[in-house]
N, C-alpha and C positions, 0 to 999 in steps of 0.2 A: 231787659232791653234798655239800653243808653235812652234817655228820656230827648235828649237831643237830637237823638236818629227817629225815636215816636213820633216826636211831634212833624219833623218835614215831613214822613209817610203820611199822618194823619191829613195834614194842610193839602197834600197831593192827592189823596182819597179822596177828599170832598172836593176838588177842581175836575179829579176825574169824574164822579157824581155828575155836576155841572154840566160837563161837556159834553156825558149821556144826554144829556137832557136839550141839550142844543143841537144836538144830531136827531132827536127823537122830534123836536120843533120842526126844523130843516124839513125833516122827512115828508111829515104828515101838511106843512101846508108849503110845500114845493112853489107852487102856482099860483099861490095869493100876494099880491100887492095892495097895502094899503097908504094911503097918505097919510090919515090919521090914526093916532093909538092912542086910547085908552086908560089912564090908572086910577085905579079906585085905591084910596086913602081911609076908607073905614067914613069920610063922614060927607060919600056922594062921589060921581064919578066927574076926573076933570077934564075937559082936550085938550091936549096940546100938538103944538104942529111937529112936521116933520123933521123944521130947523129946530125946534124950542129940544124935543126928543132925543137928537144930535148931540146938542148942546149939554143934556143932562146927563148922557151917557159917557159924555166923554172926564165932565167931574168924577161921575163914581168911578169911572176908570184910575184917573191918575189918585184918589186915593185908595183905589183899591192894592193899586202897585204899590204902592211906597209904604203901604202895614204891611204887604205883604214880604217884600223884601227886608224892611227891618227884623219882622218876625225870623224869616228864614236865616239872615246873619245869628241875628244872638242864637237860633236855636243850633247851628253848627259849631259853634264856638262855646258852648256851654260846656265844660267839665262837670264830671261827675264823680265824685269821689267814695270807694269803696272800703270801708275795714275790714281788712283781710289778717285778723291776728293768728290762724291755721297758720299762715305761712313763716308769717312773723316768731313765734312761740318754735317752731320748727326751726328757722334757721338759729335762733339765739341758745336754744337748748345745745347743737352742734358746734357751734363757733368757740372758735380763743378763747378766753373769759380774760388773759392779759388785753388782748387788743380792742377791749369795749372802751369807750371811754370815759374816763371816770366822772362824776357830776358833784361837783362842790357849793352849787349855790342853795341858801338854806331858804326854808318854807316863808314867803309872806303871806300876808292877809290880805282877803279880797274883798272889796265893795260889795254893799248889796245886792248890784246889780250882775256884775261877776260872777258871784255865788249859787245864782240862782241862773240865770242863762241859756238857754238851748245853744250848742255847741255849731248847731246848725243851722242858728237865727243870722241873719243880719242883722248890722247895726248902723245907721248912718252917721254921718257926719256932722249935723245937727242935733242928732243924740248924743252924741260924747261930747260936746261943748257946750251942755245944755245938765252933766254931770256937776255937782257942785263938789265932790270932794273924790276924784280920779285915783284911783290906788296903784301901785305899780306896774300892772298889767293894762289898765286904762293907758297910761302916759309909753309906752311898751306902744301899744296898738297903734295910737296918736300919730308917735314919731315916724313909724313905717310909714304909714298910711302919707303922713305927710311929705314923706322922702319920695314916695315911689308917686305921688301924683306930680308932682314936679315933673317928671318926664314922660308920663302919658297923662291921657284925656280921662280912660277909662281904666278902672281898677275890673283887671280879669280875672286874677289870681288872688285869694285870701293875704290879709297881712299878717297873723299868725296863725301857725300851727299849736295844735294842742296834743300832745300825745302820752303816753306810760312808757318809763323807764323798760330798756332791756331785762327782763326776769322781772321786772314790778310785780309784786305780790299782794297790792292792795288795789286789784280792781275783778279777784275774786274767780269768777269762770272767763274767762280773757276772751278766749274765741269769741264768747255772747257781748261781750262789752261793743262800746257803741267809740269810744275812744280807740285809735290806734296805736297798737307800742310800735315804738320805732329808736331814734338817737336822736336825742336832743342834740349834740351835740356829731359831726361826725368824723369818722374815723380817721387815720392820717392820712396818706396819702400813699406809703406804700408799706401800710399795714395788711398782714395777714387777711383779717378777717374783711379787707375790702374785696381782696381776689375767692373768700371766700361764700362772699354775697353776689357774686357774676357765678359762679360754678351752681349756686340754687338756684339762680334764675334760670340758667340754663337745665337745670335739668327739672325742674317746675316745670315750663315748658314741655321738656320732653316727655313728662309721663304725665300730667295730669289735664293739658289741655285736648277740647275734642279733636278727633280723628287726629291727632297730633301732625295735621298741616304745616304746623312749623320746623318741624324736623325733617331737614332736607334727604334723609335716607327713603324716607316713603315718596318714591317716584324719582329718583333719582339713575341714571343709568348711566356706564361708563364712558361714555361717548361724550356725554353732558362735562368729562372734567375739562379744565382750561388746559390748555395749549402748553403751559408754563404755570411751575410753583416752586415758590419760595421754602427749601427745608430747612427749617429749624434747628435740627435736631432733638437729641430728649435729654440733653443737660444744658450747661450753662457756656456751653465752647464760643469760642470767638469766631469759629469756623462756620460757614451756613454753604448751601451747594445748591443750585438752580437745578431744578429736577424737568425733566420732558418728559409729558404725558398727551403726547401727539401720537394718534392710534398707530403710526406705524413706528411709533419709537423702540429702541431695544429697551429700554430702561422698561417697560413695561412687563419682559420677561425675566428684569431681575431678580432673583429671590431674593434679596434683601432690602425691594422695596414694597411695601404694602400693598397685597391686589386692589384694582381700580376699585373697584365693589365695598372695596372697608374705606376707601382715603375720604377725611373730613378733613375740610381747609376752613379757613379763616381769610373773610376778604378786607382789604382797609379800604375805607374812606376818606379823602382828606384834603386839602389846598396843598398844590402845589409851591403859591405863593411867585413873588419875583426875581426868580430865580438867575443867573448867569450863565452864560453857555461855559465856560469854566466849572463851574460848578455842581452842572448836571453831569456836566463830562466825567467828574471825580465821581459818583455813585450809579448813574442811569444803567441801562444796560442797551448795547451798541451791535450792530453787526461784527466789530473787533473782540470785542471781550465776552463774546456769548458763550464760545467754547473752552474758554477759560474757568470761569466760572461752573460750567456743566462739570468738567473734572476738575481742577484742583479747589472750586469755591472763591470766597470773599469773605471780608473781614466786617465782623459786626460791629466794628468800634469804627468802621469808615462810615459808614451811613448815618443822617439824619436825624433829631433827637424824637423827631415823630415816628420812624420805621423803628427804632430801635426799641421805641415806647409797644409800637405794636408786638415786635419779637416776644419783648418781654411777656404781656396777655396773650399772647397765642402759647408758650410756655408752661402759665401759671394754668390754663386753663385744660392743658392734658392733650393740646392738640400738638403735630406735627407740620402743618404746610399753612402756609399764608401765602395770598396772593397781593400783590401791589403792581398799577397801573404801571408805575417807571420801572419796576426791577425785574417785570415780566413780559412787557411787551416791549420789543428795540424802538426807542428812541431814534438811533440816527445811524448812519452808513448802509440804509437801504432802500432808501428813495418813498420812507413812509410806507413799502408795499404788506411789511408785519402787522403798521398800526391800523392801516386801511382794515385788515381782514378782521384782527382781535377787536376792533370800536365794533363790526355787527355784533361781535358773539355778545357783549354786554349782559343780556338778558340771562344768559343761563350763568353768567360769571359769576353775577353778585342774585340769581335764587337757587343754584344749587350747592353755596355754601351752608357753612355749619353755621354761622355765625359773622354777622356786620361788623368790625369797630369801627367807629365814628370819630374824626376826632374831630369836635365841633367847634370849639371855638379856637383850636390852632388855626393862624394866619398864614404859616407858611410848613414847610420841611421842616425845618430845622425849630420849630415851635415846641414842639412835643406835646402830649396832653395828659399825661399820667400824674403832674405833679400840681397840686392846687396851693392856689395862696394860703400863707398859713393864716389869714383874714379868715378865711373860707370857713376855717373848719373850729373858730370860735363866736359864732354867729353867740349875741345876746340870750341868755334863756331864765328861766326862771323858775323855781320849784312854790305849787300851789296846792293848797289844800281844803279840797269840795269837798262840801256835806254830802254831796251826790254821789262822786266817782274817785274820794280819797285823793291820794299824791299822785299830781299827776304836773309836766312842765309846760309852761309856755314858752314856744322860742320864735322869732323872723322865721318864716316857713323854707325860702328857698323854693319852691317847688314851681317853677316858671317854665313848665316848657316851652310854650307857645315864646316866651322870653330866651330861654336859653339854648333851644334847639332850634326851633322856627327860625328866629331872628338869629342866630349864631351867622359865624360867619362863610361855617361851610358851607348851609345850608341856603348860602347867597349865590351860590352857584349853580348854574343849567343844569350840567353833566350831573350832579346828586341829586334834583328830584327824581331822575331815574334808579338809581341807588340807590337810595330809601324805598319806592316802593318797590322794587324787583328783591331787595332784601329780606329774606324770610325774617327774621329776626337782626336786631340794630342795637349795641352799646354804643350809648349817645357818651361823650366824655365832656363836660363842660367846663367852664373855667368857677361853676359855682357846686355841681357835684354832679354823678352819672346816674344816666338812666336807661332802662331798657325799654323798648317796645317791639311787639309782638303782633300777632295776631286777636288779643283777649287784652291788649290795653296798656297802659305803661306803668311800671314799677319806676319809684323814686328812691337813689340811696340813702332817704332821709327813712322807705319804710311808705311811703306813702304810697297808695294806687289810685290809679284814677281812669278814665279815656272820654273820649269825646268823637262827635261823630268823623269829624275830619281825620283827625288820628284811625280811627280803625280803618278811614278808606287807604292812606297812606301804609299803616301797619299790617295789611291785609297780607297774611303769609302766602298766599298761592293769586296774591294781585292778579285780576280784580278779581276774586271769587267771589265776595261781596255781594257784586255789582247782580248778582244771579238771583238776588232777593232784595232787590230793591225796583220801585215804580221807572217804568221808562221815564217820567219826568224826572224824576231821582236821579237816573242814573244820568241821564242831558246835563243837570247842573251840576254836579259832581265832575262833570269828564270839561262843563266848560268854567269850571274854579282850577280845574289841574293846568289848562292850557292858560288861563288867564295868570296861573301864578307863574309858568313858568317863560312866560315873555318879562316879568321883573325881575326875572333874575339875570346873571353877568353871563358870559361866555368870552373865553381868550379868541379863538376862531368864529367868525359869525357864520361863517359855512358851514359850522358843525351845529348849528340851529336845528337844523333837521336830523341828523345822525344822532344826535345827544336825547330825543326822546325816542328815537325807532323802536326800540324794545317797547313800552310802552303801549306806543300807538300800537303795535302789532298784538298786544295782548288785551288790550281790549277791544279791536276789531273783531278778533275769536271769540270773545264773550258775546259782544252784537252779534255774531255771525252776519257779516258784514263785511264789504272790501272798505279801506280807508284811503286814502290819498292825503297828503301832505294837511294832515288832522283836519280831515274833511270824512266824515261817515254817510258813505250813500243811504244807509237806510233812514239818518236823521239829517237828509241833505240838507234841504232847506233850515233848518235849526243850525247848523253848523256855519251856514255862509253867513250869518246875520252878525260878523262882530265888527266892531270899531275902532277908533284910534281912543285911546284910556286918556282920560280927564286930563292925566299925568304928563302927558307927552304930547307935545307940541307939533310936532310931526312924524310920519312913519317914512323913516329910509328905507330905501331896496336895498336889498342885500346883492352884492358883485357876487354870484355863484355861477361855477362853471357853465356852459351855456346845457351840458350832458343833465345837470342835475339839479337844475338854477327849479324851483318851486311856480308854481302859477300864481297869475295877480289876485286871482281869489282865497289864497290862501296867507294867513297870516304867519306861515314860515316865510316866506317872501320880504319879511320887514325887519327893522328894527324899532324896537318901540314898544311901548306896554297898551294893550289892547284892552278889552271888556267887550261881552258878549250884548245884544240888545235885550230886552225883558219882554219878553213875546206874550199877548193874550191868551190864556188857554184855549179860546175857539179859534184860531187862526187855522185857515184853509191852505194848506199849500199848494202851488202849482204844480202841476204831472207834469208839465213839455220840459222840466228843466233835468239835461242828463246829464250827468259824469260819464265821460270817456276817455277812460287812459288818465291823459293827465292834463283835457280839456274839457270845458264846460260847455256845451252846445244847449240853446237856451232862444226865445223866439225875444227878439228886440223892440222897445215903445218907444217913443219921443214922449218928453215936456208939451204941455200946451201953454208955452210960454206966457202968452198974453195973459190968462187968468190966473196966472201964479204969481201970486202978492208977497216979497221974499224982505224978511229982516234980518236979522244978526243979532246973536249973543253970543258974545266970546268967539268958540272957535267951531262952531253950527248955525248953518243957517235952520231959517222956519221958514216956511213955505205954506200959505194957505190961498185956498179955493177964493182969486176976489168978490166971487156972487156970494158965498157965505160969510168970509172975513172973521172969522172965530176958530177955536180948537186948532190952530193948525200942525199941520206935519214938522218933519226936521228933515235936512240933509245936514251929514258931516262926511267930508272929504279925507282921505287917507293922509295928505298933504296939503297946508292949507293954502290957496288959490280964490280967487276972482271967481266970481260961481256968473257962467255961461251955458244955460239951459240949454240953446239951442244948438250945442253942440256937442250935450252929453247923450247917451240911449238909458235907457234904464231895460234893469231885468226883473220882472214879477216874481219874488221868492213866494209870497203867501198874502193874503187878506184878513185885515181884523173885523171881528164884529162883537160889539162889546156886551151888548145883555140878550137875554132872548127874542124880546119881541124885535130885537133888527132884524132879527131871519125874517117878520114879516115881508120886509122890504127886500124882494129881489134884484133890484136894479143894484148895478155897478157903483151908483152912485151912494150908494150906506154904506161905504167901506173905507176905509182907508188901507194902502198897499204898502208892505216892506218889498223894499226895492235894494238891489245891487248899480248903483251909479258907472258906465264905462263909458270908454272914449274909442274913437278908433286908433288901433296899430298902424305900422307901415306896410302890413299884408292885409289886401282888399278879404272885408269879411273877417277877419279878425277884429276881439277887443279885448282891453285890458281896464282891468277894475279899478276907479280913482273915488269910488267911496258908497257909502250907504246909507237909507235913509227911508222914513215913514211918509207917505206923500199920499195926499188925500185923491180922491178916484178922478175928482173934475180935473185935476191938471195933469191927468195921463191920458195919452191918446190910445183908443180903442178900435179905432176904426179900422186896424190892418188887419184885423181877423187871426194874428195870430199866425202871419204868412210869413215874416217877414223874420230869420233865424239869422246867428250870427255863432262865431267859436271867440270863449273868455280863454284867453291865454294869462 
């Protein structure tokens, strides 16, 4: 098990444990009110009052958040790395033996410290400057180390790799070895044995991982192909032909095209970049040139150096049809009514393909991604020789996904965090070297393997299958990191906010078994209304969407702007009266008890605290930031905190503090609309309407 993915379950075990235990509290003393509590410290019992008790509960609270979200970042962000030389030893046994490449650098000598070393120790920065006599691998380390913190805070990724030679024969039983052979050094760019390290990947995958989920033939059905593909051919012709595979096509009773039932396609991924209407006009495909194309084809040498990059891997890889968003779905002379219908299908477009390419760090079309700097493929390395593990190299590792994929520039895009996870399987193409991920983790063409919990929810080949073993709290925060990443990323249309994760939302509302609304899940209502305007962003724009399709103010499709979810207590009670209907929130309305709410400012939240108390206070942040006017806002009760056990003693209204929805009223009587959210202690909300008093959040 990913040690990264152990530990969030573990940390969610013992919260759920807890929360047993505050419900078991709850239960058995319903009806008890006390002022005073009790805690025995081992040397006598002390009293403290009901404010003093407040006051201490709400310390352990905020440090209890703040370990505990620290904890939970690093533990998702944690790679793991795996020596897998079965795989390795297999593919170099088959491969070229021309296209390895060659290693010239000769054996030095390592420091004591070197020599002797767990390969899978840390070392700080402090210790190696603290080395009196640094050997070539030391000052190797140093330099990295000192390059790559320059541009980040945190070193996430190792600064070098250690691994054995292609066919190294001096580390004995290889499979057993604890070192990975891999290439020091890598391949060219459009050598042989690169296209024949994607054809083992793929077919690893096909036959050795479980239930072989990533193989889009298990479960795939005719009806599932796209509308439109891109044919290839099966040589190297300049000619390629637009194939229809719309059920009532003829082509479908061609004999000389593939029954539906065998066709594997190949989907690209890619930036379109800024493109000119001229110049999409030379490639795209059009209501004018569709029939052209379907019989007499196009020219490979007219397209793009990134489609032509893909041709080529779709090719080398034994397949026939590739699909591309421009060359498959019409672009223009039909009033958008092709791209309307092809944006739903998304979902089955890019998972019941054969196979992703990615081209990740091309900026545009005409970028291409097959061809690396020849920088790239001389990274620094070094040939060493352990008492332990023989000849073996050290080189700059390269291996940065979360650097070269994450942060790439495709992956700065809305529309591909859908594409990534709907993709059974992804060739990443980067401008430092490729990688694959899968369902079981990602292979590096350095030979390295690794995963990490976030990656497997992303790489989940039948997305979210996952989710089906993992804690309801598990799967809360996971589904609210997917929505929180993907309001930072860019979109050309901000209309297509919503359209560009539909696939998505819709697959994981089947998992919940669950209706969703504009990434709102009824069954974790309350959890899902509670997000905010992100540190990042200064204010949240509405988005101008059709008035047919335009999202509610409670929903963060609704905005532009980077969000974050609130960090909810594990006893938090949520309200029953609040319902989803359709694509309104019907919900009972409170007022501010203005007078006693004693209100300051930091930055761009106020804090709000109870005047009779004057301590711990709440927060409101507004969607947009404004002049804050209590007595003219409602609030909506999502849920109540109660921080340790013994507050359940205290049944009054008043040991709680309330996560609230902030609204205003509309220009239709009894309508409101949401202008922000916030934690607001019980004394400055008003109670006395019994709960009468309902309104609709538009």
């Amino acid at each position: 098990m990913d040690p990264g993915n152990y530990f969030t379950e573990k940390i969610w075990e013992a919260e759920d444990k807890r929360e047993f235990f505050h419900a078991s509290v709850r239960n058995d003393l319903r009806n008890r009110v006390d002022h005073w509590m009790t805690v025995d410290r081992g040397d006598g019992v002390i009293i403290r009052s009901d404010k003093e008790e407040r006051q201490a509960a709400a310390n352990w609270r905020r440090k209890r958040d703040e370990e505990r979200r620290q904890f939970l970042r690093n533990a998702d962000d944690a790679w793991v790395h795996i020596v897998d030389n079965k795989f390795a030893q297999k593919f170099f046994a088959k491969a070229q033996k021309r296209d390895i490449p060659k290693l010239k650098s000769p054996s030095v000598s390592l420091c004591k410290y070197c020599d002797t070393v767990r390969f899978d120790k840390a070392i700080t920065v402090t210790e190696f400057r603290a080395k009196l006599k640094p050997c070539l691998v030391c000052r190797m380390d140093r330099s990295r180390a000192d390059a790559v913190r320059t541009k980040i805070e945190v070193l996430k990724a190792p600064t070098l790799r250690i691994c054995s030679a292609p066919k190294g024969k001096a580390l004995g039983d290889i499979e057993n070895s604890d070192i990975q052979m891999g290439f020091p050094v890598l391949p060219a760019s459009d050598s042989e044995i690169r296209f024949e390290l994607f054809q083992e990947w793929l077919r690893c995958c096909d036959e050795t991982h479980e239930q072989r989920v990533c193989d889009p033939r298990y479960g795939t059905s005719p009806a599932t192909l796209p509308t439109r593909l891109i044919d290839v051919g099966k040589d190297d012709s300049d000619t390629l032909f637009l194939r229809d595979f719309h059920p009532k096509s003829p082509e479908r009773d061609d004999p000389e095209t593939e029954s539906s039932e065998k066709i594997q396609y190949i989907t690209l991924s890619h930036c379109w970049g800024q493109l000119s209407e001229t110049r999409k006009a030379e490639y795209c495909l059009s209501a004018e040139n569709l029939n052209e194309r379907q019989t007499n084809g196009f020219q490979l040498s007219t397209l793009p150096l990134t489609f032509r990059d893909a041709i080529t891997v779709t090719r080398r890889l034994g397949k026939r049809y590739l699909w591309v968003d421009s060359l498959c779905i019409i672009q223009s002379g039909d009033n958008q009514a092709d791209w309307q219908k092809e944006a739903t299908r998304m979902e089955t477009i890019f998972s019941n393909a054969y196979c992703t390419l990615a081209a990740t760090s091309a900026t545009n079309s005409d970028s291409g991604f097959l061809t690396r700097s020849s920088t790239r493929n001389t990274r620094p390395y070094i040939k060493i020789h352990s008492q332990v593990h023989g000849s073996l190299y050290v080189c700059t590792t390269g291996d940065n996904f979360d650097h070269d994929v994450s942060g790439g520039a495709l992956n700065q895009r809305a529309w591909v965090l859908q594409e990534r996870a709907l993709s059974r399987r992804t060739i990443h193409f980067t401008s430092t070297q490729t990688y694959f991920e899968c369902g079981d983790g990602i292979r590096c063409e350095t030979m390295t393997y690794m995963r990490n919990s976030q990656s497997l929810f992303l790489g989940d080949p039948a997305f979210p299958l996952g989710m089906g073993m993992r804690t309801t709290r598990d799967r809360i925060k996971l589904v609210h990191w997917l929505f929180t990443v993907y309001m930072q990323l860019s979109i050309t249309h901000a209309t297509d906010r919503v359209l560009a994760i539909s696939g998505l939302e819709k697959r994981l509302a089947e998992t919940f078994q669950t209706e969703c609304c504009f990434g709102v899940f009824e069954k974790y209502l309350g959890r899902c209304l509670l997000w905010r305007r992100g540190e990042r962003s200064k204010v949240l724009e509405r988005i101008e969407y059709p008035e047919s399709r335009a999202p509610a103010s409670w929903s963060w499709m609704a905005f532009k702007g980077e969000i974050e979810y609130v960090d909810v207590d594990p006893t938090v009670e949520w309200c029953k009266d609040i319902k989803l209907e359709d694509t309104v929130l019907r919900a009972p309305m409170r007022s501010f008890i203005s007078e006693r709410c004693q209100v300051g400012r930091n930055g761009g939240t106020y804090s709000i605290a109870d005047k009779r108390e004057g301590f711990d206070p709440g927060w409101l942040k507004y969607d947009r930031p404004r002049r804050i006017q209590l007595e003219k806002h409602m609030l909506i009760v999502v849920g109540r905190e109660a921080y340790e056990a013994k507050d359940w003693l205290r049944r009054s209204s008043t040991s709680f503090d309330y996560h609230v929805l902030v609204v205003t009223p509309s220009s239709k009587k009894g309508e409101f609309k949401r202008v922000g959210v916030g934690l607001i202690p019980a004394g400055c909300i008003s109670f006395s309407d019994k709960w009468t008093q309902n309104g609709v959040v538009v």
